[in-house]
C-alpha positions in Angstrom: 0.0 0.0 0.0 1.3 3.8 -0.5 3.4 4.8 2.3 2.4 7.8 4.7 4.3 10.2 3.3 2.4 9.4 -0.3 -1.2 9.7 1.9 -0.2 12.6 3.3 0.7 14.5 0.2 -2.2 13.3 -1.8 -4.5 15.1 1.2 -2.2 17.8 1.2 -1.4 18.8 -2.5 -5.9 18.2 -3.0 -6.5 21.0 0.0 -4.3 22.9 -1.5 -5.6 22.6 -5.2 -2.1 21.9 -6.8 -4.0 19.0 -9.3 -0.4 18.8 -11.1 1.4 17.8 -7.2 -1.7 15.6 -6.7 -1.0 13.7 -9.9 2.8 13.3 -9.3 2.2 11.6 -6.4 -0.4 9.4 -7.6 1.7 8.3 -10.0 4.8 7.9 -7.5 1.7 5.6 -5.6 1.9 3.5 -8.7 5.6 3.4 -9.3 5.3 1.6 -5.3 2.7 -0.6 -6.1 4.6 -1.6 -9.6 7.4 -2.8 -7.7 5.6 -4.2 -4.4 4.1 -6.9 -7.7 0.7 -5.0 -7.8 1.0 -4.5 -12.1 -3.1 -4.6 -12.1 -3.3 -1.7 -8.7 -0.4 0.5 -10.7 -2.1 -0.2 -14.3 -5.5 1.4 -12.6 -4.1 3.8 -10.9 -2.1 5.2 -14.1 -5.5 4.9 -16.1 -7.6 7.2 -13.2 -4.3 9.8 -13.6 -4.8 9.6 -17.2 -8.8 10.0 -17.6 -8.7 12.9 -15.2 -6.3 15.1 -16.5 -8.5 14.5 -20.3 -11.4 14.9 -18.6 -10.2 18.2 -16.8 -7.8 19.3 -19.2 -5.0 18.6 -16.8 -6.1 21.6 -14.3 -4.0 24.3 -14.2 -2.8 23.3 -17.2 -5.4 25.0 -19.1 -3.6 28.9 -18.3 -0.3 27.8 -20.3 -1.7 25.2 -22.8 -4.2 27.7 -24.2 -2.1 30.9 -23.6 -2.4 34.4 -24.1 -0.6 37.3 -25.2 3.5 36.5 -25.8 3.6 33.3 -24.2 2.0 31.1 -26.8 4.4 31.8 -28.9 7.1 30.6 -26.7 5.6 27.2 -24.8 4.7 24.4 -27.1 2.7 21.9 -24.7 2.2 18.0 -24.7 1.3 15.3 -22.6 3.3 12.6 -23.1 2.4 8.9 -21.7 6.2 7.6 -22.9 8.0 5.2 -20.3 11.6 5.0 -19.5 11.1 0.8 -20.5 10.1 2.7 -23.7 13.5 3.7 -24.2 17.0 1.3 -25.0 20.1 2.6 -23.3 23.6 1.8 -22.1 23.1 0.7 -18.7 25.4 3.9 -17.3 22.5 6.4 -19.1 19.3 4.1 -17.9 20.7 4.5 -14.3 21.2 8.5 -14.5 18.1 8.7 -15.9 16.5 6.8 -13.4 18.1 7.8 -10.7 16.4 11.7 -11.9 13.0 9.7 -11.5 13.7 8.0 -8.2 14.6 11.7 -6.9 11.7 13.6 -7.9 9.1 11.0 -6.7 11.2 11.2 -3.3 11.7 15.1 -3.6 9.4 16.4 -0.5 11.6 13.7 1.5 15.0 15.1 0.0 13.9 19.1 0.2 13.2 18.3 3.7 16.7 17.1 4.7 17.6 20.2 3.1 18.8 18.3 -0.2 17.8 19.1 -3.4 16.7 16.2 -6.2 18.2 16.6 -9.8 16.1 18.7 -12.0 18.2 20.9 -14.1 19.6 18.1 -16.9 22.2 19.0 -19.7 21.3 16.5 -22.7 24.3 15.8 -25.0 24.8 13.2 -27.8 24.6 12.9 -31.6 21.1 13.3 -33.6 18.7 10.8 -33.0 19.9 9.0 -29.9 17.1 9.8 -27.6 17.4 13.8 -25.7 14.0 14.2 -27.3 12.1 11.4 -25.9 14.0 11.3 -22.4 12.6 14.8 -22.1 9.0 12.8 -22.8 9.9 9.7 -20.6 10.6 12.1 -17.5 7.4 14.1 -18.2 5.6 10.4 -18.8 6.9 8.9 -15.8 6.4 11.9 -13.1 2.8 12.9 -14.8 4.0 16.3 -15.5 2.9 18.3 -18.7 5.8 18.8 -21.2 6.5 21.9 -22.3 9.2 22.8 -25.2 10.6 26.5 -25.9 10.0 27.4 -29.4 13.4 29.0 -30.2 11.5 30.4 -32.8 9.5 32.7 -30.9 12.7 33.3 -27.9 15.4 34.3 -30.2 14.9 37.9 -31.5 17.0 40.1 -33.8 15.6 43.4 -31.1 18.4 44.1 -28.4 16.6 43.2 -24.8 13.6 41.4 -26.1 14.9 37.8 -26.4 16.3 38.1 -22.6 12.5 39.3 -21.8 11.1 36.5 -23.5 13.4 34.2 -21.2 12.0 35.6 -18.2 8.8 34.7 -18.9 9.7 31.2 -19.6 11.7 30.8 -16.0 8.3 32.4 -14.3 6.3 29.5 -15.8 8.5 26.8 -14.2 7.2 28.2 -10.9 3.8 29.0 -12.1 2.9 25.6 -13.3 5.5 22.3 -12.3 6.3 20.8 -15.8 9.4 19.2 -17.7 10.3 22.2 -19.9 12.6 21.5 -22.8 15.4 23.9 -24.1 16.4 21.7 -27.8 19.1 22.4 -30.0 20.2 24.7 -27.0 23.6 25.4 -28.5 21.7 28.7 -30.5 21.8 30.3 -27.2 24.4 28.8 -25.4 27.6 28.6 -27.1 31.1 30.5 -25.9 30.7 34.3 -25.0 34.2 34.3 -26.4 33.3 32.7 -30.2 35.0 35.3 -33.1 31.5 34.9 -34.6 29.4 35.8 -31.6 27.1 38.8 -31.2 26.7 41.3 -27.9 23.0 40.4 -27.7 24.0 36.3 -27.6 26.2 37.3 -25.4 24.0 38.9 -23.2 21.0 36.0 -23.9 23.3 33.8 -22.5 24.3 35.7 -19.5 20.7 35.8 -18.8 20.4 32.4 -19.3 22.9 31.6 -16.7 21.8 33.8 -14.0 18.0 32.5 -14.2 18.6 28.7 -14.2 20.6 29.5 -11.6 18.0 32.0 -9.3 15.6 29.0 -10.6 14.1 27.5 -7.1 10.5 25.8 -8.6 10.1 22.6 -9.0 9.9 22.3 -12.4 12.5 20.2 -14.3 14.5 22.2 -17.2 16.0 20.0 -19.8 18.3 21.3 -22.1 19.8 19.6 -25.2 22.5 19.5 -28.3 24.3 17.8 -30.7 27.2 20.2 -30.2 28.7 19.8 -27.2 32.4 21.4 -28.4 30.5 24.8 -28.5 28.6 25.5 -25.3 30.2 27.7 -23.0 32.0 26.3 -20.2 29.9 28.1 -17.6 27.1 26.0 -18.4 28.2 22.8 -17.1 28.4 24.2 -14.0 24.7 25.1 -13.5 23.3 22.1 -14.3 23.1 19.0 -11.5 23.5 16.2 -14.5 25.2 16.5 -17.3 23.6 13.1 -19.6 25.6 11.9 -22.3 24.1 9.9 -25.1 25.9 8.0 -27.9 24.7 5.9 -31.3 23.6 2.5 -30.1 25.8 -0.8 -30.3 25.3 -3.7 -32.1 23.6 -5.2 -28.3 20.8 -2.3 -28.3 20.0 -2.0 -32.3 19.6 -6.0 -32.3 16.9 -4.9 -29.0 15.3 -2.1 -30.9 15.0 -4.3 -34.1 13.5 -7.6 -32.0 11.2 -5.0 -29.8 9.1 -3.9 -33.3 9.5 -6.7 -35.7 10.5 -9.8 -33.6 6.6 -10.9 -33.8 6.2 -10.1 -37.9 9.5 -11.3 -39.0 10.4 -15.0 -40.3 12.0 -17.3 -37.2 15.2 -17.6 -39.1 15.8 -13.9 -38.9 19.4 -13.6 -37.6 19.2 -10.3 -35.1 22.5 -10.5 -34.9 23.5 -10.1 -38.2 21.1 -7.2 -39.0 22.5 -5.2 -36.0 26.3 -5.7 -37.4 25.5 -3.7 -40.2 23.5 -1.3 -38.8 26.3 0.1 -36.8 26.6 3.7 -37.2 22.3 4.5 -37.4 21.2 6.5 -34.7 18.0 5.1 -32.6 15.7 7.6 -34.7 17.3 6.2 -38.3 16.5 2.4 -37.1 13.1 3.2 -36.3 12.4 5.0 -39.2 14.0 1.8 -41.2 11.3 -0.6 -39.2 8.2 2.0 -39.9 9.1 1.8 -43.8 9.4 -2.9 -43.0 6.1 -2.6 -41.4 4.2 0.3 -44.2 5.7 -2.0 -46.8 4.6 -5.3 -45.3 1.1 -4.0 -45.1 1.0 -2.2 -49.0 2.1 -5.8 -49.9 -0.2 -7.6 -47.9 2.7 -9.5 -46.6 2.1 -12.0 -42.7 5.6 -12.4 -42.4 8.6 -9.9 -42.6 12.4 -11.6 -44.3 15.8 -10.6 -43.2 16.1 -9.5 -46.7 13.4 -6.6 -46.4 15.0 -5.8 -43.3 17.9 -5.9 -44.4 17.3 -3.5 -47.5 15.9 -0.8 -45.5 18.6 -0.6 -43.1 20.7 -0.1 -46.1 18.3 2.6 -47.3 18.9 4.6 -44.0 22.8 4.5 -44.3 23.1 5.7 -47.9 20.7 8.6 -47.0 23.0 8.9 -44.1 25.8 9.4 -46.3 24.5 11.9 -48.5 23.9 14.2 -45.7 26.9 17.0 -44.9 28.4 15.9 -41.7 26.7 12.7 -40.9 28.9 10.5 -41.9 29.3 6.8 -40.0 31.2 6.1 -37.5 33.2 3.2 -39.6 33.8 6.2 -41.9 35.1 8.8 -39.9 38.9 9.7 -39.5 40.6 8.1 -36.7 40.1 9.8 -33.9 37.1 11.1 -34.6 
């Protein structure tokens, strides 16, 4: 059964109207009962979650998700139901990313030892190996709203207005508990000191800095980009985690492929052999390769899926791989690289 301190934050966060607080914990309930063996208790308990945040429009989520005024043209807003099993991982990343989990469904426990549970996440790795849909998975497993910045609608070419536009951001993490999502981060975060820099960047990113670090909701801010080499130093040092992610080996693609096709494909499929050569596709690639098996399968009218088929695509997704600038495999690069 829930433990006390889960009772008494349930009673506590539904005084107190906080419907988004309410939900975390219900789902932290679930998480308990998941592991206690009780699948069928968390299943139902996930499901209540889930039909009263349609059936109410998620509470207070209605102010941001329907905004007004400057705002809707910064917060894009989603719901996302992904789960970290969802996701395959090197057993390093699964563990940082659960341990995030593990502290915000403990975090009234940690804040009241005078601790504080990760929240602000830097997200670095190659196209396509999974920032995106970690930034879903935490917002899926803690039963918080997802909100990504438009970049769009933050970066300005006015002096002072795209440091404005930041602020209101940063006042929505304390205004309504979500995951919000800083992608392709690097526009606003590289070096101060870059020969090609601006004064305005500069000063973006000065802002930047001095609001995640004045940040004290409890909100989670990802951020995330496939260039490392070019965000200034400072940066790291803001953030509690710093996640690395990497193209998946030969172990993980040969999961990914057996997750979606395992159950369509012939029995003499060799796994193996099909995730040997698709070393160097990112996650995203692979599972665009199994959506074009699977849409072909059905155009064909085909039961059973051959290694052949599977095999072709795969190949499909490293030649377009190799005619894109800068994307070139792993096999392929320089040494060193």
């Amino acid at each position: 059964m829930a433990k006390a301190e889960q009772i008494k934050a349930l009673l506590k966060s539904h005084l107190e109207g906080d419907e988004q607080r309410f939900y975390s914990v219900a789902m932290q309930v679930a998480a308990h009962e998941a592991r206690l063996g009780h699948a069928k208790l968390a299943d139902e308990i996930r499901l209540l979650v889930d039909k009263s945040k349609a059936q109410r429009g998620a509470g207070r989520l209605v102010q941001i998700s329907q905004p007004r005024g400057e705002l809707a043209n910064l917060l894009a807003v989603s719901h996302p139901k992904a789960r970290l099993s969802d996701m395959v991982l090197g057993d390093g990343l699964a563990r940082e990313i659960g341990r995030v989990i593990r502290e915000q469904r403990h975090a009234e426990r940690i804040l009241a030892h005078g601790l504080s549970p990760r929240r602000k996440l830097l997200l670095l790795g190659p196209p396509g190996t999974g920032k995106t849909l970690t930034a879903s998975v935490l917002a899926g497993e803690l039963g918080l709203p997802l909100f990504e910045v438009r970049l769009d609608g933050l970066l300005t070419k006015f002096m002072g207005e795209t440091a404005a536009k930041l602020r209101q951001v940063f006042e929505a993490t304390s205004q309504t508990r979500g995951v919000y999502f800083f992608d392709e981060f690097d526009s606003i975060g590289s070096q101060r000191s870059a020969s090609n820099d601006v004064g305005e960047i500069r000063r973006v990113l000065n802002s930047f800095l001095l609001m995640l670090e004045q940040d004290q909701s409890h909100s989670l801010i990802l951020a995330a980009t496939n260039h490392p080499e070019i965000l200034d130093s400072a940066l790291f040092r803001r953030f509690d985690d710093v996640l690395s992610y990497a193209l998946p080996d030969d172990r993980q693609i040969e999961k990914l492929l057996r997750a979606r096709l395992e159950r369509t494909a012939d029995r003499d499929v060799s796994w193996s052999a099909l995730a040997e050569e698709s070393v160097g596709l990112s996650n995203a690639e692979i599972a665009r390769a199994v959506e074009e098996v699977l849409k072909a399968a059905l155009i064909e009218g085909e039961d059973q899926i051959g290694e052949a088929e599977i095999s072709r695509m795969l190949k499909e997704r490293k030649e377009i791989r190799r005619r894109v600038p800068g994307r070139q495999l792993r096999s392929e690069a320089e040494p060193g690289a």
